[in-house]
Backbone bond lengths (Angstrom), bond angles and torsions (degrees), N, CA, C in turn:
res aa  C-N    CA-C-N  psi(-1)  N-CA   C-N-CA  omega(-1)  CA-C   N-CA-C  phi
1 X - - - 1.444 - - 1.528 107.56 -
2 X 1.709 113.10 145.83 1.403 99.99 -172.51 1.115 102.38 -93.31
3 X 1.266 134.09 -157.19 1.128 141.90 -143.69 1.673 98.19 -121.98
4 X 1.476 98.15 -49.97 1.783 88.83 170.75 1.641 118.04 -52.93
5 X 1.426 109.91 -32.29 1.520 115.80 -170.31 1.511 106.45 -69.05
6 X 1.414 115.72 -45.10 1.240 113.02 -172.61 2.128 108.60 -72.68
7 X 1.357 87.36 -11.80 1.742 92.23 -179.15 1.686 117.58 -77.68
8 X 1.825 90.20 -21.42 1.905 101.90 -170.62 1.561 78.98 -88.63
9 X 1.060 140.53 -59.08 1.877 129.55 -158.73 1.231 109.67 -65.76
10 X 1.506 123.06 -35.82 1.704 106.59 165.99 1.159 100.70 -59.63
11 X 1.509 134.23 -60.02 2.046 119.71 -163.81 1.144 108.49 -52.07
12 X 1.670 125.51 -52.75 1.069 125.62 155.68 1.777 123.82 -17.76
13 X 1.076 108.95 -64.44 1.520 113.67 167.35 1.039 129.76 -33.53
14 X 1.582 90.01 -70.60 2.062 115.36 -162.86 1.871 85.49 -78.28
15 X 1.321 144.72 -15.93 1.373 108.85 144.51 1.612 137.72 -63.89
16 X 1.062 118.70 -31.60 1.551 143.32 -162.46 1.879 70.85 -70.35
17 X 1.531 103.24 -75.68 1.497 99.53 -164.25 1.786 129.01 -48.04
18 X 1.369 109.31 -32.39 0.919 122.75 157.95 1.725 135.67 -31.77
19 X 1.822 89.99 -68.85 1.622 109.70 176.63 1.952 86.82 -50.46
20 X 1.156 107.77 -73.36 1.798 124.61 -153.46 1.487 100.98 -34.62
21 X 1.502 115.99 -35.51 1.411 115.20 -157.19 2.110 94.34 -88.58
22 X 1.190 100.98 -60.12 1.986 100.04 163.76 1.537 103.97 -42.05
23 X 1.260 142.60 -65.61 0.806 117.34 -164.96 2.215 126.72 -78.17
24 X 1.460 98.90 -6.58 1.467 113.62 166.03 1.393 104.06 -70.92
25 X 1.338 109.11 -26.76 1.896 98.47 -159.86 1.461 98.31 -101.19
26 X 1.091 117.38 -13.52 1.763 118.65 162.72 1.277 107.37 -72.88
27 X 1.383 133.24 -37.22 1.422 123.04 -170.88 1.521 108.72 -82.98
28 X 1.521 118.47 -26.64 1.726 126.47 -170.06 1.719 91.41 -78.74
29 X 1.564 113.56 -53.70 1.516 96.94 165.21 1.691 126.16 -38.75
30 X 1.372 112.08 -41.66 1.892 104.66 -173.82 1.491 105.61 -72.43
31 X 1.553 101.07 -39.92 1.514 92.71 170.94 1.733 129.82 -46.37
32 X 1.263 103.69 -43.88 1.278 128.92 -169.72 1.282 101.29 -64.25
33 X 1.313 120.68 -42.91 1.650 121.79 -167.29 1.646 100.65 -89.48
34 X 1.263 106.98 -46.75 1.360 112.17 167.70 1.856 114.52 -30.77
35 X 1.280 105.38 -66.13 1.648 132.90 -173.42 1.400 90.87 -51.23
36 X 1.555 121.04 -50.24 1.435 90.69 -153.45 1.573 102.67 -110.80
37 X 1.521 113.93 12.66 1.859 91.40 143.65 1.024 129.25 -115.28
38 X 2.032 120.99 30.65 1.026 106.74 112.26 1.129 164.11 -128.26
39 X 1.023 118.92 35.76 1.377 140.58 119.72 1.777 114.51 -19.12
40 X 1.382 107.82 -48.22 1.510 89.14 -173.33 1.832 122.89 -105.63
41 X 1.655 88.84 -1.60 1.551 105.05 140.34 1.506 137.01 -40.29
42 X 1.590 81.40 -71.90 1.402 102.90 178.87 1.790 116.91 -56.56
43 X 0.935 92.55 -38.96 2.088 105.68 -177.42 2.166 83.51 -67.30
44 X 1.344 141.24 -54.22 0.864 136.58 -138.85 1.732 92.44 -71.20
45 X 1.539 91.86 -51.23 1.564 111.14 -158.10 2.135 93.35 -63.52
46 X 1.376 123.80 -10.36 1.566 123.27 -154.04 1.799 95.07 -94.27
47 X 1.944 102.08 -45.05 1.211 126.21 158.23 1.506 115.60 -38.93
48 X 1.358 122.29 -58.75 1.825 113.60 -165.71 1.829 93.08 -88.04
49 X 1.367 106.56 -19.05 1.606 80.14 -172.68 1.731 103.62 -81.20
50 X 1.431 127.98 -25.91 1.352 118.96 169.84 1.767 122.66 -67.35
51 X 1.286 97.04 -21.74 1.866 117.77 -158.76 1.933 85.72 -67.43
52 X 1.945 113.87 137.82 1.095 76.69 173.48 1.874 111.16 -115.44
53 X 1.503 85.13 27.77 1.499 101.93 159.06 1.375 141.79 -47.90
54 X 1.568 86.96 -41.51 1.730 115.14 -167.64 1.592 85.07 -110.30
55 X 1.362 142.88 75.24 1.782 111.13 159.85 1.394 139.40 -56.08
56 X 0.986 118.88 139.90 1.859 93.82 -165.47 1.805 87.89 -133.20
57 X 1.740 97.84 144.49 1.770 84.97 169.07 1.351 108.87 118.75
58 X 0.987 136.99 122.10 1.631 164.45 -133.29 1.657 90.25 -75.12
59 X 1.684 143.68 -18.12 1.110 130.71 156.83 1.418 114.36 -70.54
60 X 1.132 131.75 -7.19 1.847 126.60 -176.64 1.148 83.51 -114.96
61 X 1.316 163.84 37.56 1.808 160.39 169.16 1.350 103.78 -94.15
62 X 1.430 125.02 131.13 1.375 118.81 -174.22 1.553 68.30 -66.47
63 X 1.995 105.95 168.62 1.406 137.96 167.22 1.658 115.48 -74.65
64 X 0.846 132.66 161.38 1.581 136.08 -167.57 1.535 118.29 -77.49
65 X 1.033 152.22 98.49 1.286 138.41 -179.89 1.289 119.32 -52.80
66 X 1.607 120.36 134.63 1.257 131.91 -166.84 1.468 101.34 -111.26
C-alpha cells in the first residue's frame, strides 16, 4: 500500500471519527440535561413528601364511601 493511500484512509477515518465523537457529545449532553431535571424533580417530589404543608399519601385521602 502506498503511502498516499494509507494517508487518504486515515482522513477517511479521523472524519468518520470526528462525525461519531459530535454526535456522542450531543447525546451525553441530552443525557446530562435529561439527569439533571430529574434530579431536580426528584429533590422537589423528597421536599413535598417531608413539607407538612403539602401532605401527600393515603393517610390525608378522604376514606372510601361505603
Amino acid at each position: 500500500m502506498e503511502t498516499d493511500e494509507r494517508i487518504m484512509e486515515l482522513e477517511i477515518k479521523l472524519v468518520y471519527q470526528e462525525q461519531l465523537i459530535r454526535e456522542l457529545d450531543t447525546l451525553v449532553r441530552a443525557f446530562g440535561e435529561k439527569l439533571d431535571a430529574n434530579t431536580r424533580e426528584l429533590e422537589k417530589l423528597k421536599q413535598a413528601i417531608r413539607s407538612p404543608e403539602n401532605p401527600m399519601g393515603p393517610a390525608n385521602e378522604p376514606p372510601p364511601h361505603y
